[in-house]
TORKOL-4160 file (C-alpha; in steps of 0.2 Angstrom, whole numbers, padded with zeros to 4 digits, m for minus):
184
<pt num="1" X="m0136" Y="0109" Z="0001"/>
<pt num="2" X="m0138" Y="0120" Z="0018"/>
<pt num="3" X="m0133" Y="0114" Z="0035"/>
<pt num="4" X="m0151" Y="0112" Z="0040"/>
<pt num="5" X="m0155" Y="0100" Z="0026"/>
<pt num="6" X="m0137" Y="0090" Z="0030"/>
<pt num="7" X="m0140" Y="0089" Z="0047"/>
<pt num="8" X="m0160" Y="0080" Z="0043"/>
<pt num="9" X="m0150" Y="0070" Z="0032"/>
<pt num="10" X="m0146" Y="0053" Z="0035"/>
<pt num="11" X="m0125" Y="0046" Z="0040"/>
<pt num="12" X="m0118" Y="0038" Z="0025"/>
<pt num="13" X="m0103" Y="0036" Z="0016"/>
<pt num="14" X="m0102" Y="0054" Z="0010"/>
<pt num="15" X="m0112" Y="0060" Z="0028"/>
<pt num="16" X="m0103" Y="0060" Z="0046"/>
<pt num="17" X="m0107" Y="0069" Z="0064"/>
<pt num="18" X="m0096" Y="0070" Z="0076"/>
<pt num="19" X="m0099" Y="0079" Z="0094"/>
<pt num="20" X="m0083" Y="0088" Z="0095"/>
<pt num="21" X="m0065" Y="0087" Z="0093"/>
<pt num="22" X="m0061" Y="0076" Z="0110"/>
<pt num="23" X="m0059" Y="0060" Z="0102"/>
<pt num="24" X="m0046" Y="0062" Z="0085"/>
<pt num="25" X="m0042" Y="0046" Z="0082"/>
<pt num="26" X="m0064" Y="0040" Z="0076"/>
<pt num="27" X="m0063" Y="0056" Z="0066"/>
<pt num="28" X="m0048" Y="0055" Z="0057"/>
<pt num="29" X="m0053" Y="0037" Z="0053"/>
<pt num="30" X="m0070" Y="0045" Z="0044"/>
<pt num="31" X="m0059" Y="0055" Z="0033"/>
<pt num="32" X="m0045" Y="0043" Z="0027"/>
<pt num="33" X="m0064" Y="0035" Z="0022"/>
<pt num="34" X="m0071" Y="0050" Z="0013"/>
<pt num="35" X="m0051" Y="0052" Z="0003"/>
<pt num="36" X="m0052" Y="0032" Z="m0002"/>
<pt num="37" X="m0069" Y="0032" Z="m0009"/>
<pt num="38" X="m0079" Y="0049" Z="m0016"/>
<pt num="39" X="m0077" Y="0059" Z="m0004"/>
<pt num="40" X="m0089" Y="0066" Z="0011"/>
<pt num="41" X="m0094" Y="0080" Z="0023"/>
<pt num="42" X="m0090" Y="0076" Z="0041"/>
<pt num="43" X="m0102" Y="0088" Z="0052"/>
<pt num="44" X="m0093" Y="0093" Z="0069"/>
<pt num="45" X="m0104" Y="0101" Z="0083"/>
<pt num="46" X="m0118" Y="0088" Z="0080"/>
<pt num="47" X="m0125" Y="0074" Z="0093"/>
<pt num="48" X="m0131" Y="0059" Z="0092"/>
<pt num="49" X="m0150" Y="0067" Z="0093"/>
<pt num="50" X="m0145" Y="0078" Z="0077"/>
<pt num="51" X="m0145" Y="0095" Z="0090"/>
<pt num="52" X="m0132" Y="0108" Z="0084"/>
<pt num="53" X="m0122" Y="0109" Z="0099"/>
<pt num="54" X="m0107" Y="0119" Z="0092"/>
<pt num="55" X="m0089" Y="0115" Z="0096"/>
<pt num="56" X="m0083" Y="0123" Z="0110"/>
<pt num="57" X="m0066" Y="0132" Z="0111"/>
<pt num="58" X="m0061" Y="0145" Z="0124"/>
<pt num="59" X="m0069" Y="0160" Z="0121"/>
<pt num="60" X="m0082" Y="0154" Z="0106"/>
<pt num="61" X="m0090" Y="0141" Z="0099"/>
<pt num="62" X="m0089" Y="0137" Z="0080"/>
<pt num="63" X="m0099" Y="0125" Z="0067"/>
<pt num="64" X="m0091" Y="0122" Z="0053"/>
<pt num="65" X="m0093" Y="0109" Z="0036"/>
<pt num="66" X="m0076" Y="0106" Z="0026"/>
<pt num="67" X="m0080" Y="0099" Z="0010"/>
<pt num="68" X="m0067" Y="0086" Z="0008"/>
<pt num="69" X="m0065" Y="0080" Z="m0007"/>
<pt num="70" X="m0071" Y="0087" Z="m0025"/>
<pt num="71" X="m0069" Y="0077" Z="m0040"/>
<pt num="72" X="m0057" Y="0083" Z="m0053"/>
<pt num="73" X="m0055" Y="0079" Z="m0069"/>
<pt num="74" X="m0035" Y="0078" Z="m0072"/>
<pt num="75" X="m0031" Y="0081" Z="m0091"/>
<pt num="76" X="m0021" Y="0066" Z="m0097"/>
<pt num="77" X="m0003" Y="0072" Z="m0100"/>
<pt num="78" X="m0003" Y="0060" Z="m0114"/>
<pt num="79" X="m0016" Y="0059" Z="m0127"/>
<pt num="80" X="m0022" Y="0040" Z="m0120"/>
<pt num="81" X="m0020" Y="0032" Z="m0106"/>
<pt num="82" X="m0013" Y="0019" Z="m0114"/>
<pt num="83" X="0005" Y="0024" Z="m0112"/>
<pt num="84" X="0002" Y="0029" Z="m0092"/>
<pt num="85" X="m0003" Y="0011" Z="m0091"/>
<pt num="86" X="0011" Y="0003" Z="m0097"/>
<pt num="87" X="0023" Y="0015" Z="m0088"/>
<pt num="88" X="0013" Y="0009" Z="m0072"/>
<pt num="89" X="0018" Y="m0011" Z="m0078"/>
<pt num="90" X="0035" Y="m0007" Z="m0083"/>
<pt num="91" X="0040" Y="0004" Z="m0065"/>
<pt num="92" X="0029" Y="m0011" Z="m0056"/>
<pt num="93" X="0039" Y="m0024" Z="m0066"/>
<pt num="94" X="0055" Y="m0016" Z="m0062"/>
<pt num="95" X="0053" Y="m0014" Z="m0045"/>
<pt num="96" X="0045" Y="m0035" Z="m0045"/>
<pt num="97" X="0063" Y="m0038" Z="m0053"/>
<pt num="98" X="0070" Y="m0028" Z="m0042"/>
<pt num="99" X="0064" Y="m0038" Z="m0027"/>
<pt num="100" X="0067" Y="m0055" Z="m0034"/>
<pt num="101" X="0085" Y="m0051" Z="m0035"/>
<pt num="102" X="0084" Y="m0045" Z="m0017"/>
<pt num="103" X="0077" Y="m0063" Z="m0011"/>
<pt num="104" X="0088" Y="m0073" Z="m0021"/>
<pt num="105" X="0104" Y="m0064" Z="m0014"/>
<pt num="106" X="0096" Y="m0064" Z="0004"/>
<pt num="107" X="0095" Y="m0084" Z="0000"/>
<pt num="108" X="0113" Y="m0088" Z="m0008"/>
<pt num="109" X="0116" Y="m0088" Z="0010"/>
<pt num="110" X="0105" Y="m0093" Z="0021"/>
<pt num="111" X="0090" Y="m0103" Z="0022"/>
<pt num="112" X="0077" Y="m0089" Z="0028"/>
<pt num="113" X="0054" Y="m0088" Z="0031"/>
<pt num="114" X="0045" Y="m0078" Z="0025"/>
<pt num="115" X="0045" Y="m0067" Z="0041"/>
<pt num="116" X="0066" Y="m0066" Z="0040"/>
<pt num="117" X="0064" Y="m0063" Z="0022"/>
<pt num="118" X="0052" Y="m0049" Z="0024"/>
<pt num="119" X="0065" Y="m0041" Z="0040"/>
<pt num="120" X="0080" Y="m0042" Z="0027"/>
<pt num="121" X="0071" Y="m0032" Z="0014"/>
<pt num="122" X="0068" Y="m0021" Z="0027"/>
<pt num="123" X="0048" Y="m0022" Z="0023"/>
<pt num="124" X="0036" Y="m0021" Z="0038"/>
<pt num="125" X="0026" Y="m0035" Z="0034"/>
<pt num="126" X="0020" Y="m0049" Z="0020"/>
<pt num="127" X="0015" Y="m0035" Z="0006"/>
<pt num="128" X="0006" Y="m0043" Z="m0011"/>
<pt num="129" X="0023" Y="m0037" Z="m0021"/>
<pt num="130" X="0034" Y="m0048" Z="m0010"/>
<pt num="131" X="0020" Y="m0062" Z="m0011"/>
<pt num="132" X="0017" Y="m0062" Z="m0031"/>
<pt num="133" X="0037" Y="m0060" Z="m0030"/>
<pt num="134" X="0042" Y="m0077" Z="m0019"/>
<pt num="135" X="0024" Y="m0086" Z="m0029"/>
<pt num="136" X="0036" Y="m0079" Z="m0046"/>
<pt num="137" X="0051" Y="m0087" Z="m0038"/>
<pt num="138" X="0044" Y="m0102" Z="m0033"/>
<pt num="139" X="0034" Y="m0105" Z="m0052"/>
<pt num="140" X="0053" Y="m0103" Z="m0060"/>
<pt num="141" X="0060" Y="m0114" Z="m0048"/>
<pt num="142" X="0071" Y="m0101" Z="m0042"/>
<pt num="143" X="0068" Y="m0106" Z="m0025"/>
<pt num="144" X="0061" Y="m0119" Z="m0017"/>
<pt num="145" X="0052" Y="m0126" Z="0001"/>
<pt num="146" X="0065" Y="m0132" Z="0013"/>
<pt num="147" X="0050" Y="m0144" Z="0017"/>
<pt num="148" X="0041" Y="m0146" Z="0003"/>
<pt num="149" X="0024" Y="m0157" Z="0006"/>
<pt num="150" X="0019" Y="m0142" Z="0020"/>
<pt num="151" X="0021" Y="m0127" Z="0010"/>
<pt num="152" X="0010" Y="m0118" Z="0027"/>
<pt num="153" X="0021" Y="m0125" Z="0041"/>
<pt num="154" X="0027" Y="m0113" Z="0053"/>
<pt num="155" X="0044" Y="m0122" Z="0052"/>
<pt num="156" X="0044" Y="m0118" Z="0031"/>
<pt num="157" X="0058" Y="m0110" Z="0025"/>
<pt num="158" X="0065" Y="m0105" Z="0007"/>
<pt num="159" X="0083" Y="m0110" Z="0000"/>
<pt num="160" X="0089" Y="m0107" Z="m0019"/>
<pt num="161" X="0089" Y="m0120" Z="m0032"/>
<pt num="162" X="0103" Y="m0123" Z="m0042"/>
<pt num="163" X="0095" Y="m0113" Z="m0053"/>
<pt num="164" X="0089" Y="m0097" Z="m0044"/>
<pt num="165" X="0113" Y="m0099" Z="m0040"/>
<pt num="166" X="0117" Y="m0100" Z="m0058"/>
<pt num="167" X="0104" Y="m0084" Z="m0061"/>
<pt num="168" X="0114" Y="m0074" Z="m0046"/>
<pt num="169" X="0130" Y="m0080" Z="m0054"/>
<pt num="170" X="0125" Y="m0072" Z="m0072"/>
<pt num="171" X="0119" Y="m0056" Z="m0063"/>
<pt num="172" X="0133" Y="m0054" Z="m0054"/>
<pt num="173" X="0144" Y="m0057" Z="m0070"/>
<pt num="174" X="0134" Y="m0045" Z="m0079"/>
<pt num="175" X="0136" Y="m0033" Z="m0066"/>
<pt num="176" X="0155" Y="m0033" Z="m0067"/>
<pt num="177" X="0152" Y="m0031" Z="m0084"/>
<pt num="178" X="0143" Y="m0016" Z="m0083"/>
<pt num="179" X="0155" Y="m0007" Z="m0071"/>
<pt num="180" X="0170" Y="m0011" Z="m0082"/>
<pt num="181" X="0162" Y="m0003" Z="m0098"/>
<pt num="182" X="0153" Y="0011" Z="m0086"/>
<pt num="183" X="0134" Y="0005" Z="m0091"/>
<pt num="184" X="0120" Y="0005" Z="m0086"/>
């Protein structure tokens, strides 16, 4: 498609004008868009009124169309997918297992919220992992509400059962066992 027929073209999710290059922050929000979804054209030196206005820089002006995204076909480095699948399950169980461990040792001390949780696993903020992970905890009676008929209070907090201690106890005794005989 030539730039003439682009620019008659109507924005879409694959079609973006911008004036110039002022203002960053609206045009790099347009292409995280395009490289989450299909892809896209963003058109710089285009007004609102679909006149070619250029860009300017010192000395010349410039129009210019990056094609940002192409679809590829990636050969599969197995012969199904099958097997990526389950190595996506087994790394996203492993690291679940590996955050559930994390909370219950946070917890054999401390009563701690869900905010304090997320600071001592050094996570920015409530991601689905740590949410399906607590959920987990909760369901196996691992842990349990420090006020249990307001599961949304702002005062809620989490605290092992006796439970969720015995499962940090066995971990702990396997671990010593796995240093003594060196595995893994």
């Amino acid at each position: 498609m030539s730039i003439d027929q682009l620019i008659t073209s109507p924005e879409g999710k694959t079609l973006e004008f911008k004036r110039d290059l002022s203002s960053p922050r609206p045009m790099l929000k347009t292409l995280l868009a395009f490289a989450n979804t299909a892809g896209g054209r963003l058109i710089v030196g285009v007004d609102d009124d679909r006149q070619v206005i250029g860009v300017e820089y010192p000395g010349m002006r410039l129009r210019f169309i990056v094609p940002l995204a192409k679809r590829l076909k990636i050969p599969a480095t197995r012969e199904s997918g099958v097997e990526s699948r389950a190595q996506s399950g087994a790394q996203s169980e492993a690291q679940s297992e590996a955050q559930s461990k994390a909370i219950l040792n946070a917890l054999r001390d401390a009563r701690l919220s869900a905010n304090e949780l997320t600071e001592v696993l050094g996570l920015k903020s409530k991601t689905g992992a740590f949410k399906r992970t607590v959920k987990a905890l909760l369901s196996h009676h691992l842990i349990e509400y420090t006020i249990p008929d307001k599961p949304s209070s702002r005062l809620q907090k989490y605290r092992l059962t006796p439970k969720g201690t015995a499962v940090i106890k066995a971990q702990r005794s396997d671990d010593k066992e796995k240093a003594v005989t060196g595995k893994k």
